[in-house]
Each structure stands twice: as C-alpha cells, then as structure tokens.
PAMIMI-972016 format. One record per residue (C-alpha): x, y, z. Coordinates in pm, whole numbers, plus 50000, padded with zeros to 5 digits. Layout:
! PAMIMI-972016
XYZ ...
***
This chain:
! PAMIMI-972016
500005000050000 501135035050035 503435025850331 504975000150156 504884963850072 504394940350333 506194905550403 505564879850192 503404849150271 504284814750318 504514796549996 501954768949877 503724739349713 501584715549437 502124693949128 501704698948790 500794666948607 501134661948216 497924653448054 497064631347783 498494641547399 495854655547162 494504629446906 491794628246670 488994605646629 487924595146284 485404570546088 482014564946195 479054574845930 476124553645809 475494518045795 472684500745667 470034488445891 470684452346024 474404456845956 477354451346100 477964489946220 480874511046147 484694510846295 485424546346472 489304546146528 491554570246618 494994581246490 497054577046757 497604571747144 499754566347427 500974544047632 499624543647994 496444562147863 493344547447853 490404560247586 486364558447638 483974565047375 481434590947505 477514586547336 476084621347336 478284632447711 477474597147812 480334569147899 479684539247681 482264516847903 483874511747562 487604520047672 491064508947498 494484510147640 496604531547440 499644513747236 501594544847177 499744538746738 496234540246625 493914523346803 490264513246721 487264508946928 485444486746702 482284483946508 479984505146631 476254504946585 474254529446825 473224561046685 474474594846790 477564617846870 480824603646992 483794617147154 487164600147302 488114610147661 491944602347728 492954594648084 495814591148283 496594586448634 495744623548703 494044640248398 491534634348162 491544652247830 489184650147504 490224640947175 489674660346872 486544657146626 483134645346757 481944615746490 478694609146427 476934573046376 473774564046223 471194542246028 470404541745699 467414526445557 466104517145253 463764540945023 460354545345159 457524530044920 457104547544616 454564572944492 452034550144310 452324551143907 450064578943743 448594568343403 445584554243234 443974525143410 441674513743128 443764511442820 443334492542432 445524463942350 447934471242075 448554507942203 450974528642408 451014543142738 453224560742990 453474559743323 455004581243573 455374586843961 456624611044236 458964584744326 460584575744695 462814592444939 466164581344949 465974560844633 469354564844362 467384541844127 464194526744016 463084492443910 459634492343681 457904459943640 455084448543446 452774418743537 451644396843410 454884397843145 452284387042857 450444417942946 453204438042710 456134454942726 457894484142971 460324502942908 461904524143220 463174558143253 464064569643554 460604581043717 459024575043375 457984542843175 455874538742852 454344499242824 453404485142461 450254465342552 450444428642372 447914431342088 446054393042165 446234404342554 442974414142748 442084414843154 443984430043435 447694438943432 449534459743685 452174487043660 454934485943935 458014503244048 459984504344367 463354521844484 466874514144556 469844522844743 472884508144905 470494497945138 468094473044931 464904477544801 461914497444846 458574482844881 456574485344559 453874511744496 451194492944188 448474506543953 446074481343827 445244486643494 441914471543274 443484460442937 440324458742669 441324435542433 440934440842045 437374427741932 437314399041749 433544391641679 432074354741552 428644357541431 426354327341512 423284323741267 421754303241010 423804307540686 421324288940471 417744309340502 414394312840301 413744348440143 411504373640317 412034350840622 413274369740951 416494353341151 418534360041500 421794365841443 424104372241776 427774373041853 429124369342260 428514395842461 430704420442656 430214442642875 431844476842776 431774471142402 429514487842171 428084464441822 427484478741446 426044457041242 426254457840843 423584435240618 423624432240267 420444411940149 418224419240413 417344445440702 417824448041068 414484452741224 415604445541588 418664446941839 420834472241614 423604481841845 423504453342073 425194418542043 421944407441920 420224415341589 417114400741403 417354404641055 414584402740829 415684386040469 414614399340115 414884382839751 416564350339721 420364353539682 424004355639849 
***
C-alpha cells in the first residue's frame, strides 16, 4: 500500500501433472440397417492412457488402452455423437473431432404410378410417379409379362400393351439404394382387348324370312352391324340383331 509492501506469505507447494496428447477421432458414418455397424478409430495414442467413447456426454464403458499407434474401438452400431476422453493417472483430456453414427434405411415405398387405368391392346402408354425418398434408382415391372412390354426411365415408363392380351395387368416400380429395396407402389390397369367378333346364325335361310343373328357379349363394348340382302328390324347396336331377309340370293 502506500506505506509500503508488506512481508511475503508462506509459499503453497503443488504438482503439475502432464495430461494426455491431443489425438483425433475419425470414421464412423452410416450403415445400413441390420448391419454390422461402422469402425470409429483414432489416429494415435499413448501408452499408459486409457480412451472411452462418450455417446452424446454419456460413457459407453467402451475403453482401449493406448499402444503408443492408432487404436480402434470397434464396430459401432448405436446412433448418435461420439467423443474420446483420454485418461491418465491424474488428467483426463478430450480428443479432437466429435463423429457421428447412424442408420440408413432403405427408400420409403414409392409414389404410386400415374397413368391410364383402362387402356386398348395394341397401344401405348406412359406411366410416371413422384417416386421415393432416398431412392438412387428405380426398378419398373410389368405383370403379368404377357400383358406387354415396359420400358423404364428413371421416374418414367411407357408399356406397349400385347395386341392378343385382354384382363387385368399391373404397373409397378419400387426404389433402391445401398440399402436394398423399396417396397413397391402398383396401379392396376383394365386392358380391353381388340374385338374379334364370331357371328352365330343360320347361313342357309328362306327369302323374306326373319332370323337372329348374335355374337358373345361384353360388357363395355359397343356392336354395328352391316347387312347386305336383308334389314335389321331389331337389336341394332347390341350383340343381338334380328334380321329380316329379302329376295333370294348371296
């Protein structure tokens, strides 16, 4: 103070211990669900040291000796942050880099196909759809394979529909990744097939005699009929017709 300085105190002895060398931890990343994990390691260590993985500031009782190299703690498979805590007899120090771990799955279902669901045999049709998360690819499929044929493109595909093929097909696709496949998002589809009409009658008749003349019916088609000979006096536009003969002839 302003009088002057005043004796010193009596000195306080302690220790100064070395801590742990800085390392870094590395690896870690994604692994596919149901795997195997993925090796975190770090690049170097001591001897007399001991490292513990901590799991988001929790111990995992995961620990390795040091060897004075790199050392590895393994395959690792729970998700979250890790860190390496170095210890010695005194001091505990952390290790550069926090590395995360986590699961990857495969794509989600897809987006169901967009595109006509009633369609003509012997035509052309695309399909399309908004696709899956997480997918790098896509598999189309058609079933049954007589139904025609697809041909992908990316979230795209355009089927040629067999020309003797009629009855219910369906339009698939699904995703993939490094992780397997996606489940498969369908579109049924009604495939009319091209009408092929046998008339059943009496091909021998007497003039100015009437006759039923028919062909099998289905439902969704529409019938013209064309006589030479004779006129239609019933069923015009059905499956069915009644046709009323003229003048001998063919």
């Amino acid at each position: 103070n302003m009088c002057g300085d005043g004796e010193w105190s009596d000195a306080l002895e302690g220790t100064v211990y070395l801590s742990p060398e800085e390392f870094a931890l590395e690896g870690g990343g994604g692994y596919c669900l149901n795997g195997d994990g993925v090796e975190i390691t770090q690049d170097g260590s001591q001897s007399g040291v001991s490292y513990e993985l901590y799991l988001d500031g929790e111990a995992t009782g995961n620990i390795v000796d040091g060897s004075g190299s790199e050392i590895s703690f393994g395959l690792i498979t729970e998700e979250g942050y890790y860190v390496s805590i170095a210890s010695n007899a005194s001091c505990d120090y952390t290790m550069q880099n926090q590395i995360q771990v986590s699961i990857e799955y495969p794509p989600l279902e897809a987006e169901t196909p967009i595109g006509p669901d009633v369609v003509c045999a012997d035509t052309t049709t695309t399909y399309s759809s908004d696709g899956s998360p997480d997918a790098d690819s896509y598999m189309w499929e058609l079933s049954p394979a007589e139904a025609g044929t697809i041909t992908p493109d990316g979230l795209e595909a355009s089927v040629e529909w067999s020309s003797d093929f009629s009855g219910t097909a369906s339009v698939s696709l699904y995703g993939i990744n490094d992780c397997g496949d996606g489940n498969s998002a369908t579109l049924e589809v009604e495939v009319n097939g091209i009408p092929m009409p046998e008339i059943s009658g009496e091909s021998l008749v007497c003039g100015n005699h009437s006759e039923e003349y028919s062909v099998e019916e289905n439902d969704g088609s529409t019938y013209m009929w064309t006589v030479t000979g004779g006129t239609i006096s019933s069923g015009d536009g059905t499956y069915m017709v009644i046709v009323d003969w003229g003048d001998p002839g063919n």
